[in-house]
C-alpha positions in Angstrom: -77.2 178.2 83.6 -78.7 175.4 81.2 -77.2 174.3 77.9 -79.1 176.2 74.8 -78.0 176.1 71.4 -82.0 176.6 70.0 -79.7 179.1 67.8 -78.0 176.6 66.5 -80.1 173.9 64.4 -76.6 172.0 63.0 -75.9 170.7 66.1 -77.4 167.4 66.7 -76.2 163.6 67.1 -74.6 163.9 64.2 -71.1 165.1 62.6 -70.7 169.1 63.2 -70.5 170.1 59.4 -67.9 172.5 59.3 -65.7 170.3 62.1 -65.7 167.1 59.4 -64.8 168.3 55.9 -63.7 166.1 53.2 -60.4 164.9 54.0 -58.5 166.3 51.6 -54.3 166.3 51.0 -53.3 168.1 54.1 -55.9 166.1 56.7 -54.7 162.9 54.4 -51.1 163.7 55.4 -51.1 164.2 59.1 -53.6 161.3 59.8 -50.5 159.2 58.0 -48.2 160.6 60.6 -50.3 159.3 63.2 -50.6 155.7 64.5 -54.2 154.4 63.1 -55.8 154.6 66.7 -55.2 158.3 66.6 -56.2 158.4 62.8 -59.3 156.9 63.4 -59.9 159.2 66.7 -59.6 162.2 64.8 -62.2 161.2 62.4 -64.2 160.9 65.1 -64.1 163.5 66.8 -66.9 165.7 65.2 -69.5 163.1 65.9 -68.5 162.6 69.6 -68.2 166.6 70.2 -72.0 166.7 68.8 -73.6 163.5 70.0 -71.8 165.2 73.4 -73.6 168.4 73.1 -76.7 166.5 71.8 -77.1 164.8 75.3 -76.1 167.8 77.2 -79.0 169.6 75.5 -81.6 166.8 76.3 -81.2 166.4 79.7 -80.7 170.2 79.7 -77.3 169.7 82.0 -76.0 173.1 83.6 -73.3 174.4 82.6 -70.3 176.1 83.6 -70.1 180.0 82.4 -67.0 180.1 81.0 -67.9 177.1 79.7 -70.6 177.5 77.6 -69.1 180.9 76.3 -66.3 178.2 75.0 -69.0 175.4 73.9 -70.9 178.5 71.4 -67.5 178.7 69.8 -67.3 175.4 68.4 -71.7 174.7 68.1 -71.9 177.3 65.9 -68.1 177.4 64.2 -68.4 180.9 63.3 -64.6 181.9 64.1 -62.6 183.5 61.9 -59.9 181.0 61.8 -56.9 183.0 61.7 -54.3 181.5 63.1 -51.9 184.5 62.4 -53.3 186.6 64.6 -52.4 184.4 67.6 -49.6 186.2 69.4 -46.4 184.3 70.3 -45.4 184.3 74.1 -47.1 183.3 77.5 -50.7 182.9 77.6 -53.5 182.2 80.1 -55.3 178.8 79.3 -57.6 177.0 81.2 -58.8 173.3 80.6 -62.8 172.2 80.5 -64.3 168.9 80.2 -67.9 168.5 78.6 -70.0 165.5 79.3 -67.5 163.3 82.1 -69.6 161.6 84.6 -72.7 163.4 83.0 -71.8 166.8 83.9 -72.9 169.4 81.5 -69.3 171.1 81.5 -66.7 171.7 84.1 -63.3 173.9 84.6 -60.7 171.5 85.3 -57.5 174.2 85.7 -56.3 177.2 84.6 -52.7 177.3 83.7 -49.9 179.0 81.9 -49.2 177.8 78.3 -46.7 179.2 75.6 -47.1 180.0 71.8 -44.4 179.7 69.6 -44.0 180.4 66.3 -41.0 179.4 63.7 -41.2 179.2 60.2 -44.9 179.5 59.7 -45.4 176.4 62.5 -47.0 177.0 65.8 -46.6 175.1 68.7 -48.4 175.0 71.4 -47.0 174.4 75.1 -48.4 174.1 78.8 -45.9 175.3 81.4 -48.0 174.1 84.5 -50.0 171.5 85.5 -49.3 168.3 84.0 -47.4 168.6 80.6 -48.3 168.9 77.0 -46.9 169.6 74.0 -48.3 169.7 70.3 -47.7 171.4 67.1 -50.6 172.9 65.1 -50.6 171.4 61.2 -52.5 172.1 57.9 -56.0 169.9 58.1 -58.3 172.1 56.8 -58.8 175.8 55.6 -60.4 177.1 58.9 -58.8 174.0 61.2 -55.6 173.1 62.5 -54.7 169.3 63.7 -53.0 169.1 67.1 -49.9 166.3 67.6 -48.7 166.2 70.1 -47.8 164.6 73.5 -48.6 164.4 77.4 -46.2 164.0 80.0 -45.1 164.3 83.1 -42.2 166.5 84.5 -39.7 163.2 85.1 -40.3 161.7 81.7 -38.5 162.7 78.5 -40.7 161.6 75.8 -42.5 165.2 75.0 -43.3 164.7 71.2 -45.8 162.8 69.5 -44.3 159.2 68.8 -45.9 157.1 66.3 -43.9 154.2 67.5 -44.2 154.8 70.7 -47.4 156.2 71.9 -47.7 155.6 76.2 -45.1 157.1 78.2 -42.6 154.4 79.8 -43.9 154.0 83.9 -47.3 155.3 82.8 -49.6 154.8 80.2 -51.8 157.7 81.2 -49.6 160.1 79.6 -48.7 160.4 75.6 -49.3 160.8 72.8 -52.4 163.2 71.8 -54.4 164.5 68.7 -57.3 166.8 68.2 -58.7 170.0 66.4 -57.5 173.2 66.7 -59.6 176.7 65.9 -58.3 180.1 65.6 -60.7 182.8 66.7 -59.9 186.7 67.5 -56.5 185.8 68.4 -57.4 182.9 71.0 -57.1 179.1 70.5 -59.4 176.4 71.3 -57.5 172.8 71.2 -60.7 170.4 70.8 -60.0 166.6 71.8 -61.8 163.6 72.8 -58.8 161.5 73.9 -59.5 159.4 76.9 -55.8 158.1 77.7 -56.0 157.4 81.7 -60.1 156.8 81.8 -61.0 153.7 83.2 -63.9 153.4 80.7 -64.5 154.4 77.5 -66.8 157.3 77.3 -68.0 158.3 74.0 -70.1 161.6 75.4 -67.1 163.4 76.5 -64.5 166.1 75.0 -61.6 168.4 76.3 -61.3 171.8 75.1 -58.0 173.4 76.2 -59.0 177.3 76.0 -55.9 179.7 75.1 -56.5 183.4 75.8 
């Protein structure tokens, strides 16, 4: 299976429209929680996630089923963005890169990951694989921002850390931003953080799918 998005015109190498509005009060408050790498990675997320999908289409990449099914989510941006309707508890999720080592899309690993919801705030947890840990905050009316942290099962710093933002004994796990969307009661965590990549590679993003 190819990469089409012919249904799609917005996407392009350019900013997906309804992933970069104006950064109004509540994106202007969590990007001055975070350090000004992170800030600034946020902001540019939209343009990598579409230059990503721009390149993908050009050299017409295959794609991964699931995949693509997950990529049409956030092309076209038509979810509903309710982020009530995502039920508390254990979930299935399952990790996919687009655009590392010019591969269309892969699965990386599914895994079990836990919702929890106090006081209007959701966080958002994986239980296997390597760790992670973020809470969902006001950004925009249809998106969520995602703080949070990476870790390993030995180390002890779980929460985003301005202050502090590699993991003592390994720098390839810690702190982490990125998008969230709500859509028919799933979650689709959107990043393009690269911590533990050799090389810098602006034509890749992470989507962390939660059923």
């Amino acid at each position: 299976m190819v990469l089409s998005i012919a249904a799609t015109p917005a996407v392009a190498d350019q900013p997906l429209a309804w992933l970069a509005p104006a950064c109004g009060a509540p994106c202007q408050a969590v990007r001055a929680q975070l350090t000004p790498a992170d800030a600034a990675e946020l902001a540019a997320l939209p343009g990598q996630v579409a230059h990503t999908l721009s390149l993908s289409e050009r050299a017409m990449l295959p794609l991964n089923n699931q995949a693509e099914l997950v990529l049409r989510r956030i092309a076209q941006g038509n979810n509903d963005g309710n982020f009530d309707s995502v039920r508390p508890g254990k979930h299935l999720c399952t990790v996919y890169w687009f655009g590392f080592l010019e591969n269309g899309s892969e699965k990386v690993g599914t895994h079990s990951c836990r919702v929890v919801r106090k006081n209007g705030v959701i966080t958002v947890g994986k239980s296997t694989g390597d760790g992670f840990s973020a809470t969902l905050l006001p950004y925009d009316g249809s998106l969520r921002a995602v703080v949070g942290r990476t870790f390993l099962p030995e180390q002890k710093e779980r929460t985003y850390d301005r202050d502090k933002p590699a993991n003592s004994g390994n720098e390839n796990y810690g702190n982490k931003v990125g998008l969230a969307i709500a859509d028919k009661g799933r979650l689709y965590l959107i990043s393009i953080n690269e911590r533990g990549f050799t090389d810098p590679d602006t034509s890749f993003f992470e989507v962390l799918a939660i059923d």
